[in-house]
PDB file of N, CA, C and O in Angstrom:
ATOM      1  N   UNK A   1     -59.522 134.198  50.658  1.00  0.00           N
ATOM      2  CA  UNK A   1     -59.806 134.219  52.081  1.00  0.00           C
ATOM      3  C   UNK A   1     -60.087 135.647  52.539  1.00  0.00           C
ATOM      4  O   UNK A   1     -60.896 135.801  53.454  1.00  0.00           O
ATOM      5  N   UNK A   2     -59.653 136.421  52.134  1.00  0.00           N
ATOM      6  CA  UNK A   2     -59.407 138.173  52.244  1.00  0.00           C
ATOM      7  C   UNK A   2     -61.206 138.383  52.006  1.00  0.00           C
ATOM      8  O   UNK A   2     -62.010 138.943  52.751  1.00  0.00           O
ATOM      9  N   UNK A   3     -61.385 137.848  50.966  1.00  0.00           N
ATOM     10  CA  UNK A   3     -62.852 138.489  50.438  1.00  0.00           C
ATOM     11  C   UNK A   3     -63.840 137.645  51.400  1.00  0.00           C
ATOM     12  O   UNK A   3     -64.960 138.096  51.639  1.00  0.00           O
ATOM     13  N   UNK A   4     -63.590 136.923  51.722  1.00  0.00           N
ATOM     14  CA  UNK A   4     -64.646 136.110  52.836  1.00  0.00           C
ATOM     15  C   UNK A   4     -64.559 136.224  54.029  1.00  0.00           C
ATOM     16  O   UNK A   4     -65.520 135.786  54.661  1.00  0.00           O
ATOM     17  N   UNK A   5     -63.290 136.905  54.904  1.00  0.00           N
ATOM     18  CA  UNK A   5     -63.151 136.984  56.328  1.00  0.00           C
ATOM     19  C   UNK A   5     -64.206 138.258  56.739  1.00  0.00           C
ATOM     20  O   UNK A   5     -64.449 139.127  55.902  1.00  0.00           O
ATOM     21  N   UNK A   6     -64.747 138.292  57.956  1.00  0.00           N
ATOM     22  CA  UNK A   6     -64.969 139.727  58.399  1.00  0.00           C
ATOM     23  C   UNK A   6     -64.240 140.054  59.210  1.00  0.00           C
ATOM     24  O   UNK A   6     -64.519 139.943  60.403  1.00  0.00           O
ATOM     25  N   UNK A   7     -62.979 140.603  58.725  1.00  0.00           N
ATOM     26  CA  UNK A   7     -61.776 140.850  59.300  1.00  0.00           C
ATOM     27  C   UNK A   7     -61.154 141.052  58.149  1.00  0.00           C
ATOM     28  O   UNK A   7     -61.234 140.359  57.135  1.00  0.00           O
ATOM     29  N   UNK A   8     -60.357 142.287  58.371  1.00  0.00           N
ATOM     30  CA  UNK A   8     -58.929 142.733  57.497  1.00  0.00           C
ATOM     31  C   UNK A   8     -57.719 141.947  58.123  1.00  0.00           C
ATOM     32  O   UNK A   8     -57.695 141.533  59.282  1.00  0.00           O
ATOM     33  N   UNK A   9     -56.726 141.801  57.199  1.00  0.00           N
ATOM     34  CA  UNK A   9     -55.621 141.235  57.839  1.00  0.00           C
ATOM     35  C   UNK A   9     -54.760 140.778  56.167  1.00  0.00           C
ATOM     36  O   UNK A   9     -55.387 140.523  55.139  1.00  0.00           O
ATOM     37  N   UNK A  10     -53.146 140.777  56.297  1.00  0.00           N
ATOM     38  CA  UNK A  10     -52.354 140.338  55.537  1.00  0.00           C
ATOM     39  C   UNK A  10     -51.841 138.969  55.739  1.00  0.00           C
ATOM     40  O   UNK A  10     -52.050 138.322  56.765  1.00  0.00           O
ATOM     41  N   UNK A  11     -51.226 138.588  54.821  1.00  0.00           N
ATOM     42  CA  UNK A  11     -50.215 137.426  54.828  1.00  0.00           C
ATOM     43  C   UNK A  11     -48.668 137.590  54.648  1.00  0.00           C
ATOM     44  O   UNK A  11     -48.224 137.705  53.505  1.00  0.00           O
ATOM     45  N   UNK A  12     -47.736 137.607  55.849  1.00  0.00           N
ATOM     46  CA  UNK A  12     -46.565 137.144  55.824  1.00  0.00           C
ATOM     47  C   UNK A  12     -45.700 136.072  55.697  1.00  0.00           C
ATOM     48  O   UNK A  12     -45.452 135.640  56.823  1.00  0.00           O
ATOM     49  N   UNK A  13     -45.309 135.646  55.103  1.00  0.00           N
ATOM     50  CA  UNK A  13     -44.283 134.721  55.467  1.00  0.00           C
ATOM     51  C   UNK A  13     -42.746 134.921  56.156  1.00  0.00           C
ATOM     52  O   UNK A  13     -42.098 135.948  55.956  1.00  0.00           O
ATOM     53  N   UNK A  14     -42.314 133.954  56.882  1.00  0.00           N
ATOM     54  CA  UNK A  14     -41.287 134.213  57.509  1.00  0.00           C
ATOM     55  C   UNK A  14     -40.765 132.867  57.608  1.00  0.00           C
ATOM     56  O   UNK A  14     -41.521 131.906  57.750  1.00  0.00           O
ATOM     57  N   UNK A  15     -38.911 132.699  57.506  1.00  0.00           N
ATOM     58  CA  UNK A  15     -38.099 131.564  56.724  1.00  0.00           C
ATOM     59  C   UNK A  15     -37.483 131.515  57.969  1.00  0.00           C
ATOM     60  O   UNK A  15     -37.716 132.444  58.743  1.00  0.00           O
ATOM     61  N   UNK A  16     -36.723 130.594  58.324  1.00  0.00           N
ATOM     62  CA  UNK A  16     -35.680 130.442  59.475  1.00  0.00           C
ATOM     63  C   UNK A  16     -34.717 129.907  58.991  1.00  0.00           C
ATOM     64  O   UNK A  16     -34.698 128.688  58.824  1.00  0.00           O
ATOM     65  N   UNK A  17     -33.486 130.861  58.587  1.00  0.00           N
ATOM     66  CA  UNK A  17     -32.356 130.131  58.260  1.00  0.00           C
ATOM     67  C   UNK A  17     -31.966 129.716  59.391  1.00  0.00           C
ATOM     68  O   UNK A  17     -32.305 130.320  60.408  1.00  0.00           O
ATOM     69  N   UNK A  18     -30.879 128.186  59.458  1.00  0.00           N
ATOM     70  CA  UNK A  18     -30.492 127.341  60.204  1.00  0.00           C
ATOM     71  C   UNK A  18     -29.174 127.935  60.796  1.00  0.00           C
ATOM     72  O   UNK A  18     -28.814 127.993  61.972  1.00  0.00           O
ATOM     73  N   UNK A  19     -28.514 128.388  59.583  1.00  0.00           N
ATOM     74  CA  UNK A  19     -27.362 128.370  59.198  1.00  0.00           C
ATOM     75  C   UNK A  19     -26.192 127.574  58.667  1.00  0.00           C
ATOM     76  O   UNK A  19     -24.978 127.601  58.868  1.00  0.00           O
ATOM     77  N   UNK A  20     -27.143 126.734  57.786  1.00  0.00           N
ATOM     78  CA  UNK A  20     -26.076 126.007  57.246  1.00  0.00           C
ATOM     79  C   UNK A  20     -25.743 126.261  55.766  1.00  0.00           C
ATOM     80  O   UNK A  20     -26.420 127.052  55.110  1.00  0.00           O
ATOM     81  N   UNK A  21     -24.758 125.628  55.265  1.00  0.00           N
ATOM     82  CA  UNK A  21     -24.230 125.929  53.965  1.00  0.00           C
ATOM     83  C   UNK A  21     -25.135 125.929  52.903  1.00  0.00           C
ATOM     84  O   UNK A  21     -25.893 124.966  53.017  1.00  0.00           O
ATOM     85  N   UNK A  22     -25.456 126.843  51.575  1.00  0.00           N
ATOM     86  CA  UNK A  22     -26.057 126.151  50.708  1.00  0.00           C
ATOM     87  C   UNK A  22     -27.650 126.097  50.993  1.00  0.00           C
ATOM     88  O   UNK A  22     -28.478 125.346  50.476  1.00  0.00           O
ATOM     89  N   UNK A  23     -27.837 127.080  51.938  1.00  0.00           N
ATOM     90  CA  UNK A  23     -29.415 127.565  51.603  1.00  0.00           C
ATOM     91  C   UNK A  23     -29.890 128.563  51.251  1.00  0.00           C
ATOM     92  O   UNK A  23     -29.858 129.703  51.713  1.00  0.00           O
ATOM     93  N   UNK A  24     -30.451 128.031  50.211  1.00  0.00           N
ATOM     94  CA  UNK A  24     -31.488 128.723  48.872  1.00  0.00           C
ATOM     95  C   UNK A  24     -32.819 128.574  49.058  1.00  0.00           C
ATOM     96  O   UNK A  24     -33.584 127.617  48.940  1.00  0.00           O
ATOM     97  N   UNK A  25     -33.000 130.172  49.501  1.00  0.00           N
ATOM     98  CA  UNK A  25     -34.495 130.381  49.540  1.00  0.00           C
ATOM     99  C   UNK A  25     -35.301 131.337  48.535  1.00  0.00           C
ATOM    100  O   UNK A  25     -36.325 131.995  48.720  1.00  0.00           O
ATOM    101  N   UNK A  26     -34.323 131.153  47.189  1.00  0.00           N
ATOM    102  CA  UNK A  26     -34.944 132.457  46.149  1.00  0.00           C
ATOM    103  C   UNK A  26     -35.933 131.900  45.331  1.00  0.00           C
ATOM    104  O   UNK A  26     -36.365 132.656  44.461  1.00  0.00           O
ATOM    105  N   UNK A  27     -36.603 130.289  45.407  1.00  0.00           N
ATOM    106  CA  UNK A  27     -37.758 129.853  45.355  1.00  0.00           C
ATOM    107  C   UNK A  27     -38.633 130.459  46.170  1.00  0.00           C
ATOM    108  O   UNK A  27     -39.655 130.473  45.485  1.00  0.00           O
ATOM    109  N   UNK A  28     -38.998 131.192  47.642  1.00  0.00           N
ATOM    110  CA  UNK A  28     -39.618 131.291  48.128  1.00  0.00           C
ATOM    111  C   UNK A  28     -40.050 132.550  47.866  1.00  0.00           C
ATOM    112  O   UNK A  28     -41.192 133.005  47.810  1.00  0.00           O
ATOM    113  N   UNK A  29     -38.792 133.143  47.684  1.00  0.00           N
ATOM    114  CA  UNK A  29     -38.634 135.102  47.670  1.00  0.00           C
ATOM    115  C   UNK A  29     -39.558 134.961  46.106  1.00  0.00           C
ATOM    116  O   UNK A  29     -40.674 135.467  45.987  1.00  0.00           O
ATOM    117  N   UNK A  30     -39.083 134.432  45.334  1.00  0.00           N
ATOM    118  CA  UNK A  30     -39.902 134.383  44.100  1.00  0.00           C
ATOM    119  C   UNK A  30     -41.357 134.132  44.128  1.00  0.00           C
ATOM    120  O   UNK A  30     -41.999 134.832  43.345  1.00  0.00           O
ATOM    121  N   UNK A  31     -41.930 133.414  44.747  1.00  0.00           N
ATOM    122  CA  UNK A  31     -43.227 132.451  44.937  1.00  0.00           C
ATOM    123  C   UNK A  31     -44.187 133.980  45.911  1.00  0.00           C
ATOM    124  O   UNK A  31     -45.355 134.330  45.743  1.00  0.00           O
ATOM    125  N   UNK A  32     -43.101 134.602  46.917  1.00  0.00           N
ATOM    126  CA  UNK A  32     -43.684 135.547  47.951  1.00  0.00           C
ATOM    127  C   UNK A  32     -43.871 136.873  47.019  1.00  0.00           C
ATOM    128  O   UNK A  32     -44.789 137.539  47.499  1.00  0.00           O
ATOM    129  N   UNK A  33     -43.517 137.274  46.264  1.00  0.00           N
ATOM    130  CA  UNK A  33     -42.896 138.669  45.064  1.00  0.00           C
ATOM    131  C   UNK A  33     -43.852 138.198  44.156  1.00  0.00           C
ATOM    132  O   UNK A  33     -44.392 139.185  43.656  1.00  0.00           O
ATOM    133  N   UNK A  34     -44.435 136.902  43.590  1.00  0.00           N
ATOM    134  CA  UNK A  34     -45.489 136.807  42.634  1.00  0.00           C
ATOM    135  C   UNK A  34     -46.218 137.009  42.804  1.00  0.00           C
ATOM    136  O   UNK A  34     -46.874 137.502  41.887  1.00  0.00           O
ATOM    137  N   UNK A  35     -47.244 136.738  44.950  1.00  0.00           N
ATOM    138  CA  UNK A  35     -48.269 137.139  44.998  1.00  0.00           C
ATOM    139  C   UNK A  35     -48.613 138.024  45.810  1.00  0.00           C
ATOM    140  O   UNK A  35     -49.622 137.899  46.504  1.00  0.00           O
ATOM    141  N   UNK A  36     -47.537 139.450  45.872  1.00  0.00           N
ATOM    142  CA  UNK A  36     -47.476 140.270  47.165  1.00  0.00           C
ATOM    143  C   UNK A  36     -47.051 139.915  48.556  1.00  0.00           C
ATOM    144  O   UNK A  36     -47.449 140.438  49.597  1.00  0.00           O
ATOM    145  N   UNK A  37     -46.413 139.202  48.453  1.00  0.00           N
ATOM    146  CA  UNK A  37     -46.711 138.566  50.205  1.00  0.00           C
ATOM    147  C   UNK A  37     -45.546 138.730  50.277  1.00  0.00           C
ATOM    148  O   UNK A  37     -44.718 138.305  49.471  1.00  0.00           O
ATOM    149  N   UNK A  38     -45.255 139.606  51.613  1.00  0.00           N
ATOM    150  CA  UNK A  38     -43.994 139.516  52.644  1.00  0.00           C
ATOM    151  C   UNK A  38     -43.276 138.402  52.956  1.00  0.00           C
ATOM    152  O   UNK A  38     -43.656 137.298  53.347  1.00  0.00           O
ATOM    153  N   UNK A  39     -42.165 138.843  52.729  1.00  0.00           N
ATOM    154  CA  UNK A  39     -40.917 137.673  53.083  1.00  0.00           C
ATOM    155  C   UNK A  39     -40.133 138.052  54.119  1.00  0.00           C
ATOM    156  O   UNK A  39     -39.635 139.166  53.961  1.00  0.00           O
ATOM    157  N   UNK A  40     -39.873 137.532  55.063  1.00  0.00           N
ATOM    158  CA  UNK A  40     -38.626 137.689  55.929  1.00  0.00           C
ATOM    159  C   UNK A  40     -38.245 136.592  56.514  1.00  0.00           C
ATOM    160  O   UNK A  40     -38.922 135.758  57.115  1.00  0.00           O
ATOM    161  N   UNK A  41     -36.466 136.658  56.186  1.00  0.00           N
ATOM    162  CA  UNK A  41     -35.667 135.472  56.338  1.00  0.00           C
ATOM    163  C   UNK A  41     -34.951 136.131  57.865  1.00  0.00           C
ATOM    164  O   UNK A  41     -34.394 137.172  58.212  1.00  0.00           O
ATOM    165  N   UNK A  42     -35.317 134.955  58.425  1.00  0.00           N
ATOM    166  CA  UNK A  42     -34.362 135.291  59.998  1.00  0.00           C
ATOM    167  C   UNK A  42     -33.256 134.629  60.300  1.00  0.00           C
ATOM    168  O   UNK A  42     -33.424 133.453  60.623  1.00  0.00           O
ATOM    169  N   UNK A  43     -31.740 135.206  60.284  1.00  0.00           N
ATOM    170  CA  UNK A  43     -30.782 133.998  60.223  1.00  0.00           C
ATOM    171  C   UNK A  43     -30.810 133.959  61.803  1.00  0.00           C
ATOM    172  O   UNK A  43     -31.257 134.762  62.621  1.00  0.00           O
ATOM    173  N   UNK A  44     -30.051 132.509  61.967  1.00  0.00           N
ATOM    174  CA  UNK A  44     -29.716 132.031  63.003  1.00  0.00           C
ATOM    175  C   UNK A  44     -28.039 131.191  62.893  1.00  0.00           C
ATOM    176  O   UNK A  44     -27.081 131.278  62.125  1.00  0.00           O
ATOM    177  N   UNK A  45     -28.425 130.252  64.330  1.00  0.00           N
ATOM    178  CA  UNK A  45     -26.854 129.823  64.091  1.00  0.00           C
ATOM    179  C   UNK A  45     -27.099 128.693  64.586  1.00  0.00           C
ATOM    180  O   UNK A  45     -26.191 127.942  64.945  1.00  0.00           O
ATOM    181  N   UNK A  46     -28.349 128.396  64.684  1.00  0.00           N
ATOM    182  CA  UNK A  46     -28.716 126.630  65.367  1.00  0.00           C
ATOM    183  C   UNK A  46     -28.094 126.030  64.535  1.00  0.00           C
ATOM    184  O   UNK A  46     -27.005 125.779  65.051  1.00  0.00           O
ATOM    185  N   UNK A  47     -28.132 125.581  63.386  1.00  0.00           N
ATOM    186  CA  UNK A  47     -27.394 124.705  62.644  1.00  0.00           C
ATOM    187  C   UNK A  47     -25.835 124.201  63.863  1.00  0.00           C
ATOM    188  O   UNK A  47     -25.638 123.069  64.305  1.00  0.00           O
ATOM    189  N   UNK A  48     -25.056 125.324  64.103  1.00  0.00           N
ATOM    190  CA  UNK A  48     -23.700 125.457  64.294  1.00  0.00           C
ATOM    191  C   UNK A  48     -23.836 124.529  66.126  1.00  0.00           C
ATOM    192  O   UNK A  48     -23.290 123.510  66.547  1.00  0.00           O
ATOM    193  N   UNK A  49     -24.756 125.445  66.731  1.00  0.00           N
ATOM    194  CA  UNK A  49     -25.073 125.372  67.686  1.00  0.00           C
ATOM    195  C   UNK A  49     -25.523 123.623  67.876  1.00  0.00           C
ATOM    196  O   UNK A  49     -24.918 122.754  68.503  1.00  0.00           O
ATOM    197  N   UNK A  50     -26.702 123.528  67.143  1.00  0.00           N
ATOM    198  CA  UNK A  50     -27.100 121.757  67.706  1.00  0.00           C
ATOM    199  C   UNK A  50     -25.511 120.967  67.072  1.00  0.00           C
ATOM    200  O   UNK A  50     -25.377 119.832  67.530  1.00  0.00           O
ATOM    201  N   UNK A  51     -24.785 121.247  66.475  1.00  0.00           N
ATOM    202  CA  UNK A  51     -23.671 120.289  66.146  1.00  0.00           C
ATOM    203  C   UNK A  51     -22.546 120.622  67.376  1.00  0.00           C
ATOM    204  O   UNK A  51     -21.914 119.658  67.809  1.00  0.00           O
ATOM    205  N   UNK A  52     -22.354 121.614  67.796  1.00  0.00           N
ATOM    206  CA  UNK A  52     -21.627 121.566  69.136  1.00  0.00           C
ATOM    207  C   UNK A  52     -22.378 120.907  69.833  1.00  0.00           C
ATOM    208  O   UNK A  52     -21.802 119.822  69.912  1.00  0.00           O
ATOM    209  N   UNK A  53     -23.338 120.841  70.426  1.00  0.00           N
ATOM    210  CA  UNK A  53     -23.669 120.247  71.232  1.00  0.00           C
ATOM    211  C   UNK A  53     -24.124 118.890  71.237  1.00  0.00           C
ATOM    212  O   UNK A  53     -24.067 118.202  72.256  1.00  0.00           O
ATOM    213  N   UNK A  54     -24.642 118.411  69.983  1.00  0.00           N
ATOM    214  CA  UNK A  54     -24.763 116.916  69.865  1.00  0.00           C
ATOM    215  C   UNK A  54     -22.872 116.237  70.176  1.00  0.00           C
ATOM    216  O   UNK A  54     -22.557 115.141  70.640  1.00  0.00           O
ATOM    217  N   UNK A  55     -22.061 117.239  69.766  1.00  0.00           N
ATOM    218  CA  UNK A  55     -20.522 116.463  70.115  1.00  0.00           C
ATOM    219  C   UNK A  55     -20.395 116.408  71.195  1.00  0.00           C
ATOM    220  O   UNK A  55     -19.315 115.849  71.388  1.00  0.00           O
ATOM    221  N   UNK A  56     -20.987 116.727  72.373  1.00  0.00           N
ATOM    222  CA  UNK A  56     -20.948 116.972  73.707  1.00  0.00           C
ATOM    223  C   UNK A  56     -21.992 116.014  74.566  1.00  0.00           C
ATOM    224  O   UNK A  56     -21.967 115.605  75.727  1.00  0.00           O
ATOM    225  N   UNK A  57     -22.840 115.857  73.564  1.00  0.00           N
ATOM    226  CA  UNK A  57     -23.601 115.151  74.620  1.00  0.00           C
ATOM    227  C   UNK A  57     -24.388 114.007  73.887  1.00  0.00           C
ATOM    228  O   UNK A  57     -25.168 114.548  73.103  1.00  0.00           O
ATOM    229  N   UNK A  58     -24.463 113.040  73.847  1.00  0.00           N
ATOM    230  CA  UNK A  58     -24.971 111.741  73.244  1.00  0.00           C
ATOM    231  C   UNK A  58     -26.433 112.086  73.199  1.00  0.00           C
ATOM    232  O   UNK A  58     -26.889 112.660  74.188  1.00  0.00           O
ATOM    233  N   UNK A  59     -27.395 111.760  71.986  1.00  0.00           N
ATOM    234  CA  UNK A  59     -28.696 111.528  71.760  1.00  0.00           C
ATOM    235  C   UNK A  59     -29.468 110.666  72.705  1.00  0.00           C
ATOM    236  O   UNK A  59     -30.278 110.701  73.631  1.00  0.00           O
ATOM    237  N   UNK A  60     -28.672 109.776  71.855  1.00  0.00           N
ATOM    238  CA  UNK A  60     -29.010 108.160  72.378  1.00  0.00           C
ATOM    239  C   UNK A  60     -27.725 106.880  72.816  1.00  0.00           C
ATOM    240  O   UNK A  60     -26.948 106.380  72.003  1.00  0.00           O
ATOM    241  N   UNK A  61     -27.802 106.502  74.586  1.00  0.00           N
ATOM    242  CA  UNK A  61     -27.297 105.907  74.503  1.00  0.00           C
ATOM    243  C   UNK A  61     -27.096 104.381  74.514  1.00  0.00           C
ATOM    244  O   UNK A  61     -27.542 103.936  75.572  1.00  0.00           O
ATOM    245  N   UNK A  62     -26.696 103.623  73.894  1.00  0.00           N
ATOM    246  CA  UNK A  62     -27.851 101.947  74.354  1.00  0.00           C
ATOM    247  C   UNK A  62     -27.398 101.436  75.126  1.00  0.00           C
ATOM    248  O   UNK A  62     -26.221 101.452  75.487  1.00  0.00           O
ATOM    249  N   UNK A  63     -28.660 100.637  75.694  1.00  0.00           N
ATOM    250  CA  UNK A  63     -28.786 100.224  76.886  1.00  0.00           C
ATOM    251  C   UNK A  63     -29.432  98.576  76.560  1.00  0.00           C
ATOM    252  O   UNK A  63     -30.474  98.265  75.982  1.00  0.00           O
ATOM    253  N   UNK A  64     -28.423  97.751  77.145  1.00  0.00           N
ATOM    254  CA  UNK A  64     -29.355  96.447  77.199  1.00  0.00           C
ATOM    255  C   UNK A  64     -30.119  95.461  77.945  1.00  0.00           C
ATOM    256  O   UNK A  64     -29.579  95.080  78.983  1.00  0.00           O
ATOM    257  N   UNK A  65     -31.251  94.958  77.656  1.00  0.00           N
ATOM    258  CA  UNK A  65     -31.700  94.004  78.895  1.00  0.00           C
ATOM    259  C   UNK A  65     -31.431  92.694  78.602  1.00  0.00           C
ATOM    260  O   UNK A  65     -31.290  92.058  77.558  1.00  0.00           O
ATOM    261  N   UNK A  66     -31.388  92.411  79.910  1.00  0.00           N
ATOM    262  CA  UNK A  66     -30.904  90.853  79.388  1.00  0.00           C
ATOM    263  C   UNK A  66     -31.562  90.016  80.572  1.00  0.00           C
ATOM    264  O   UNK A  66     -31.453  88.790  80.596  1.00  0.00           O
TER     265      UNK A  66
END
């Protein structure tokens, strides 16, 4: 794509950790390091965050017609 744009420009990638347990992103870091390309992982805390708050407040609540 580089050799065909008329335009300079790179490729980044960028990950959004959730924050939950048990994420492995050294498939990506690997895959990004094979073909030059920038990696940056941004943690967060949504994971933590949407589970407080789904305990607080119902998705879905049912409702029937009759």
């Amino acid at each position: 794509m580089q050799q065909h744009a008329p335009f300079k420009f790179e490729f980044e990638a960028c990950t959004i950790n959730y924050g939950m347990e048990d994420e492995n992103y050294s498939y990506l870091r690997d895959h990004c390091q094979e073909h030059n390309i920038k990696h940056t992982i941004y943690n967060t805390n949504i994971y933590k965050v949407a589970n407080e708050t789904l305990e607080k407040t119902p998705l879905f609540v049912p409702t029937f017609l009759e």
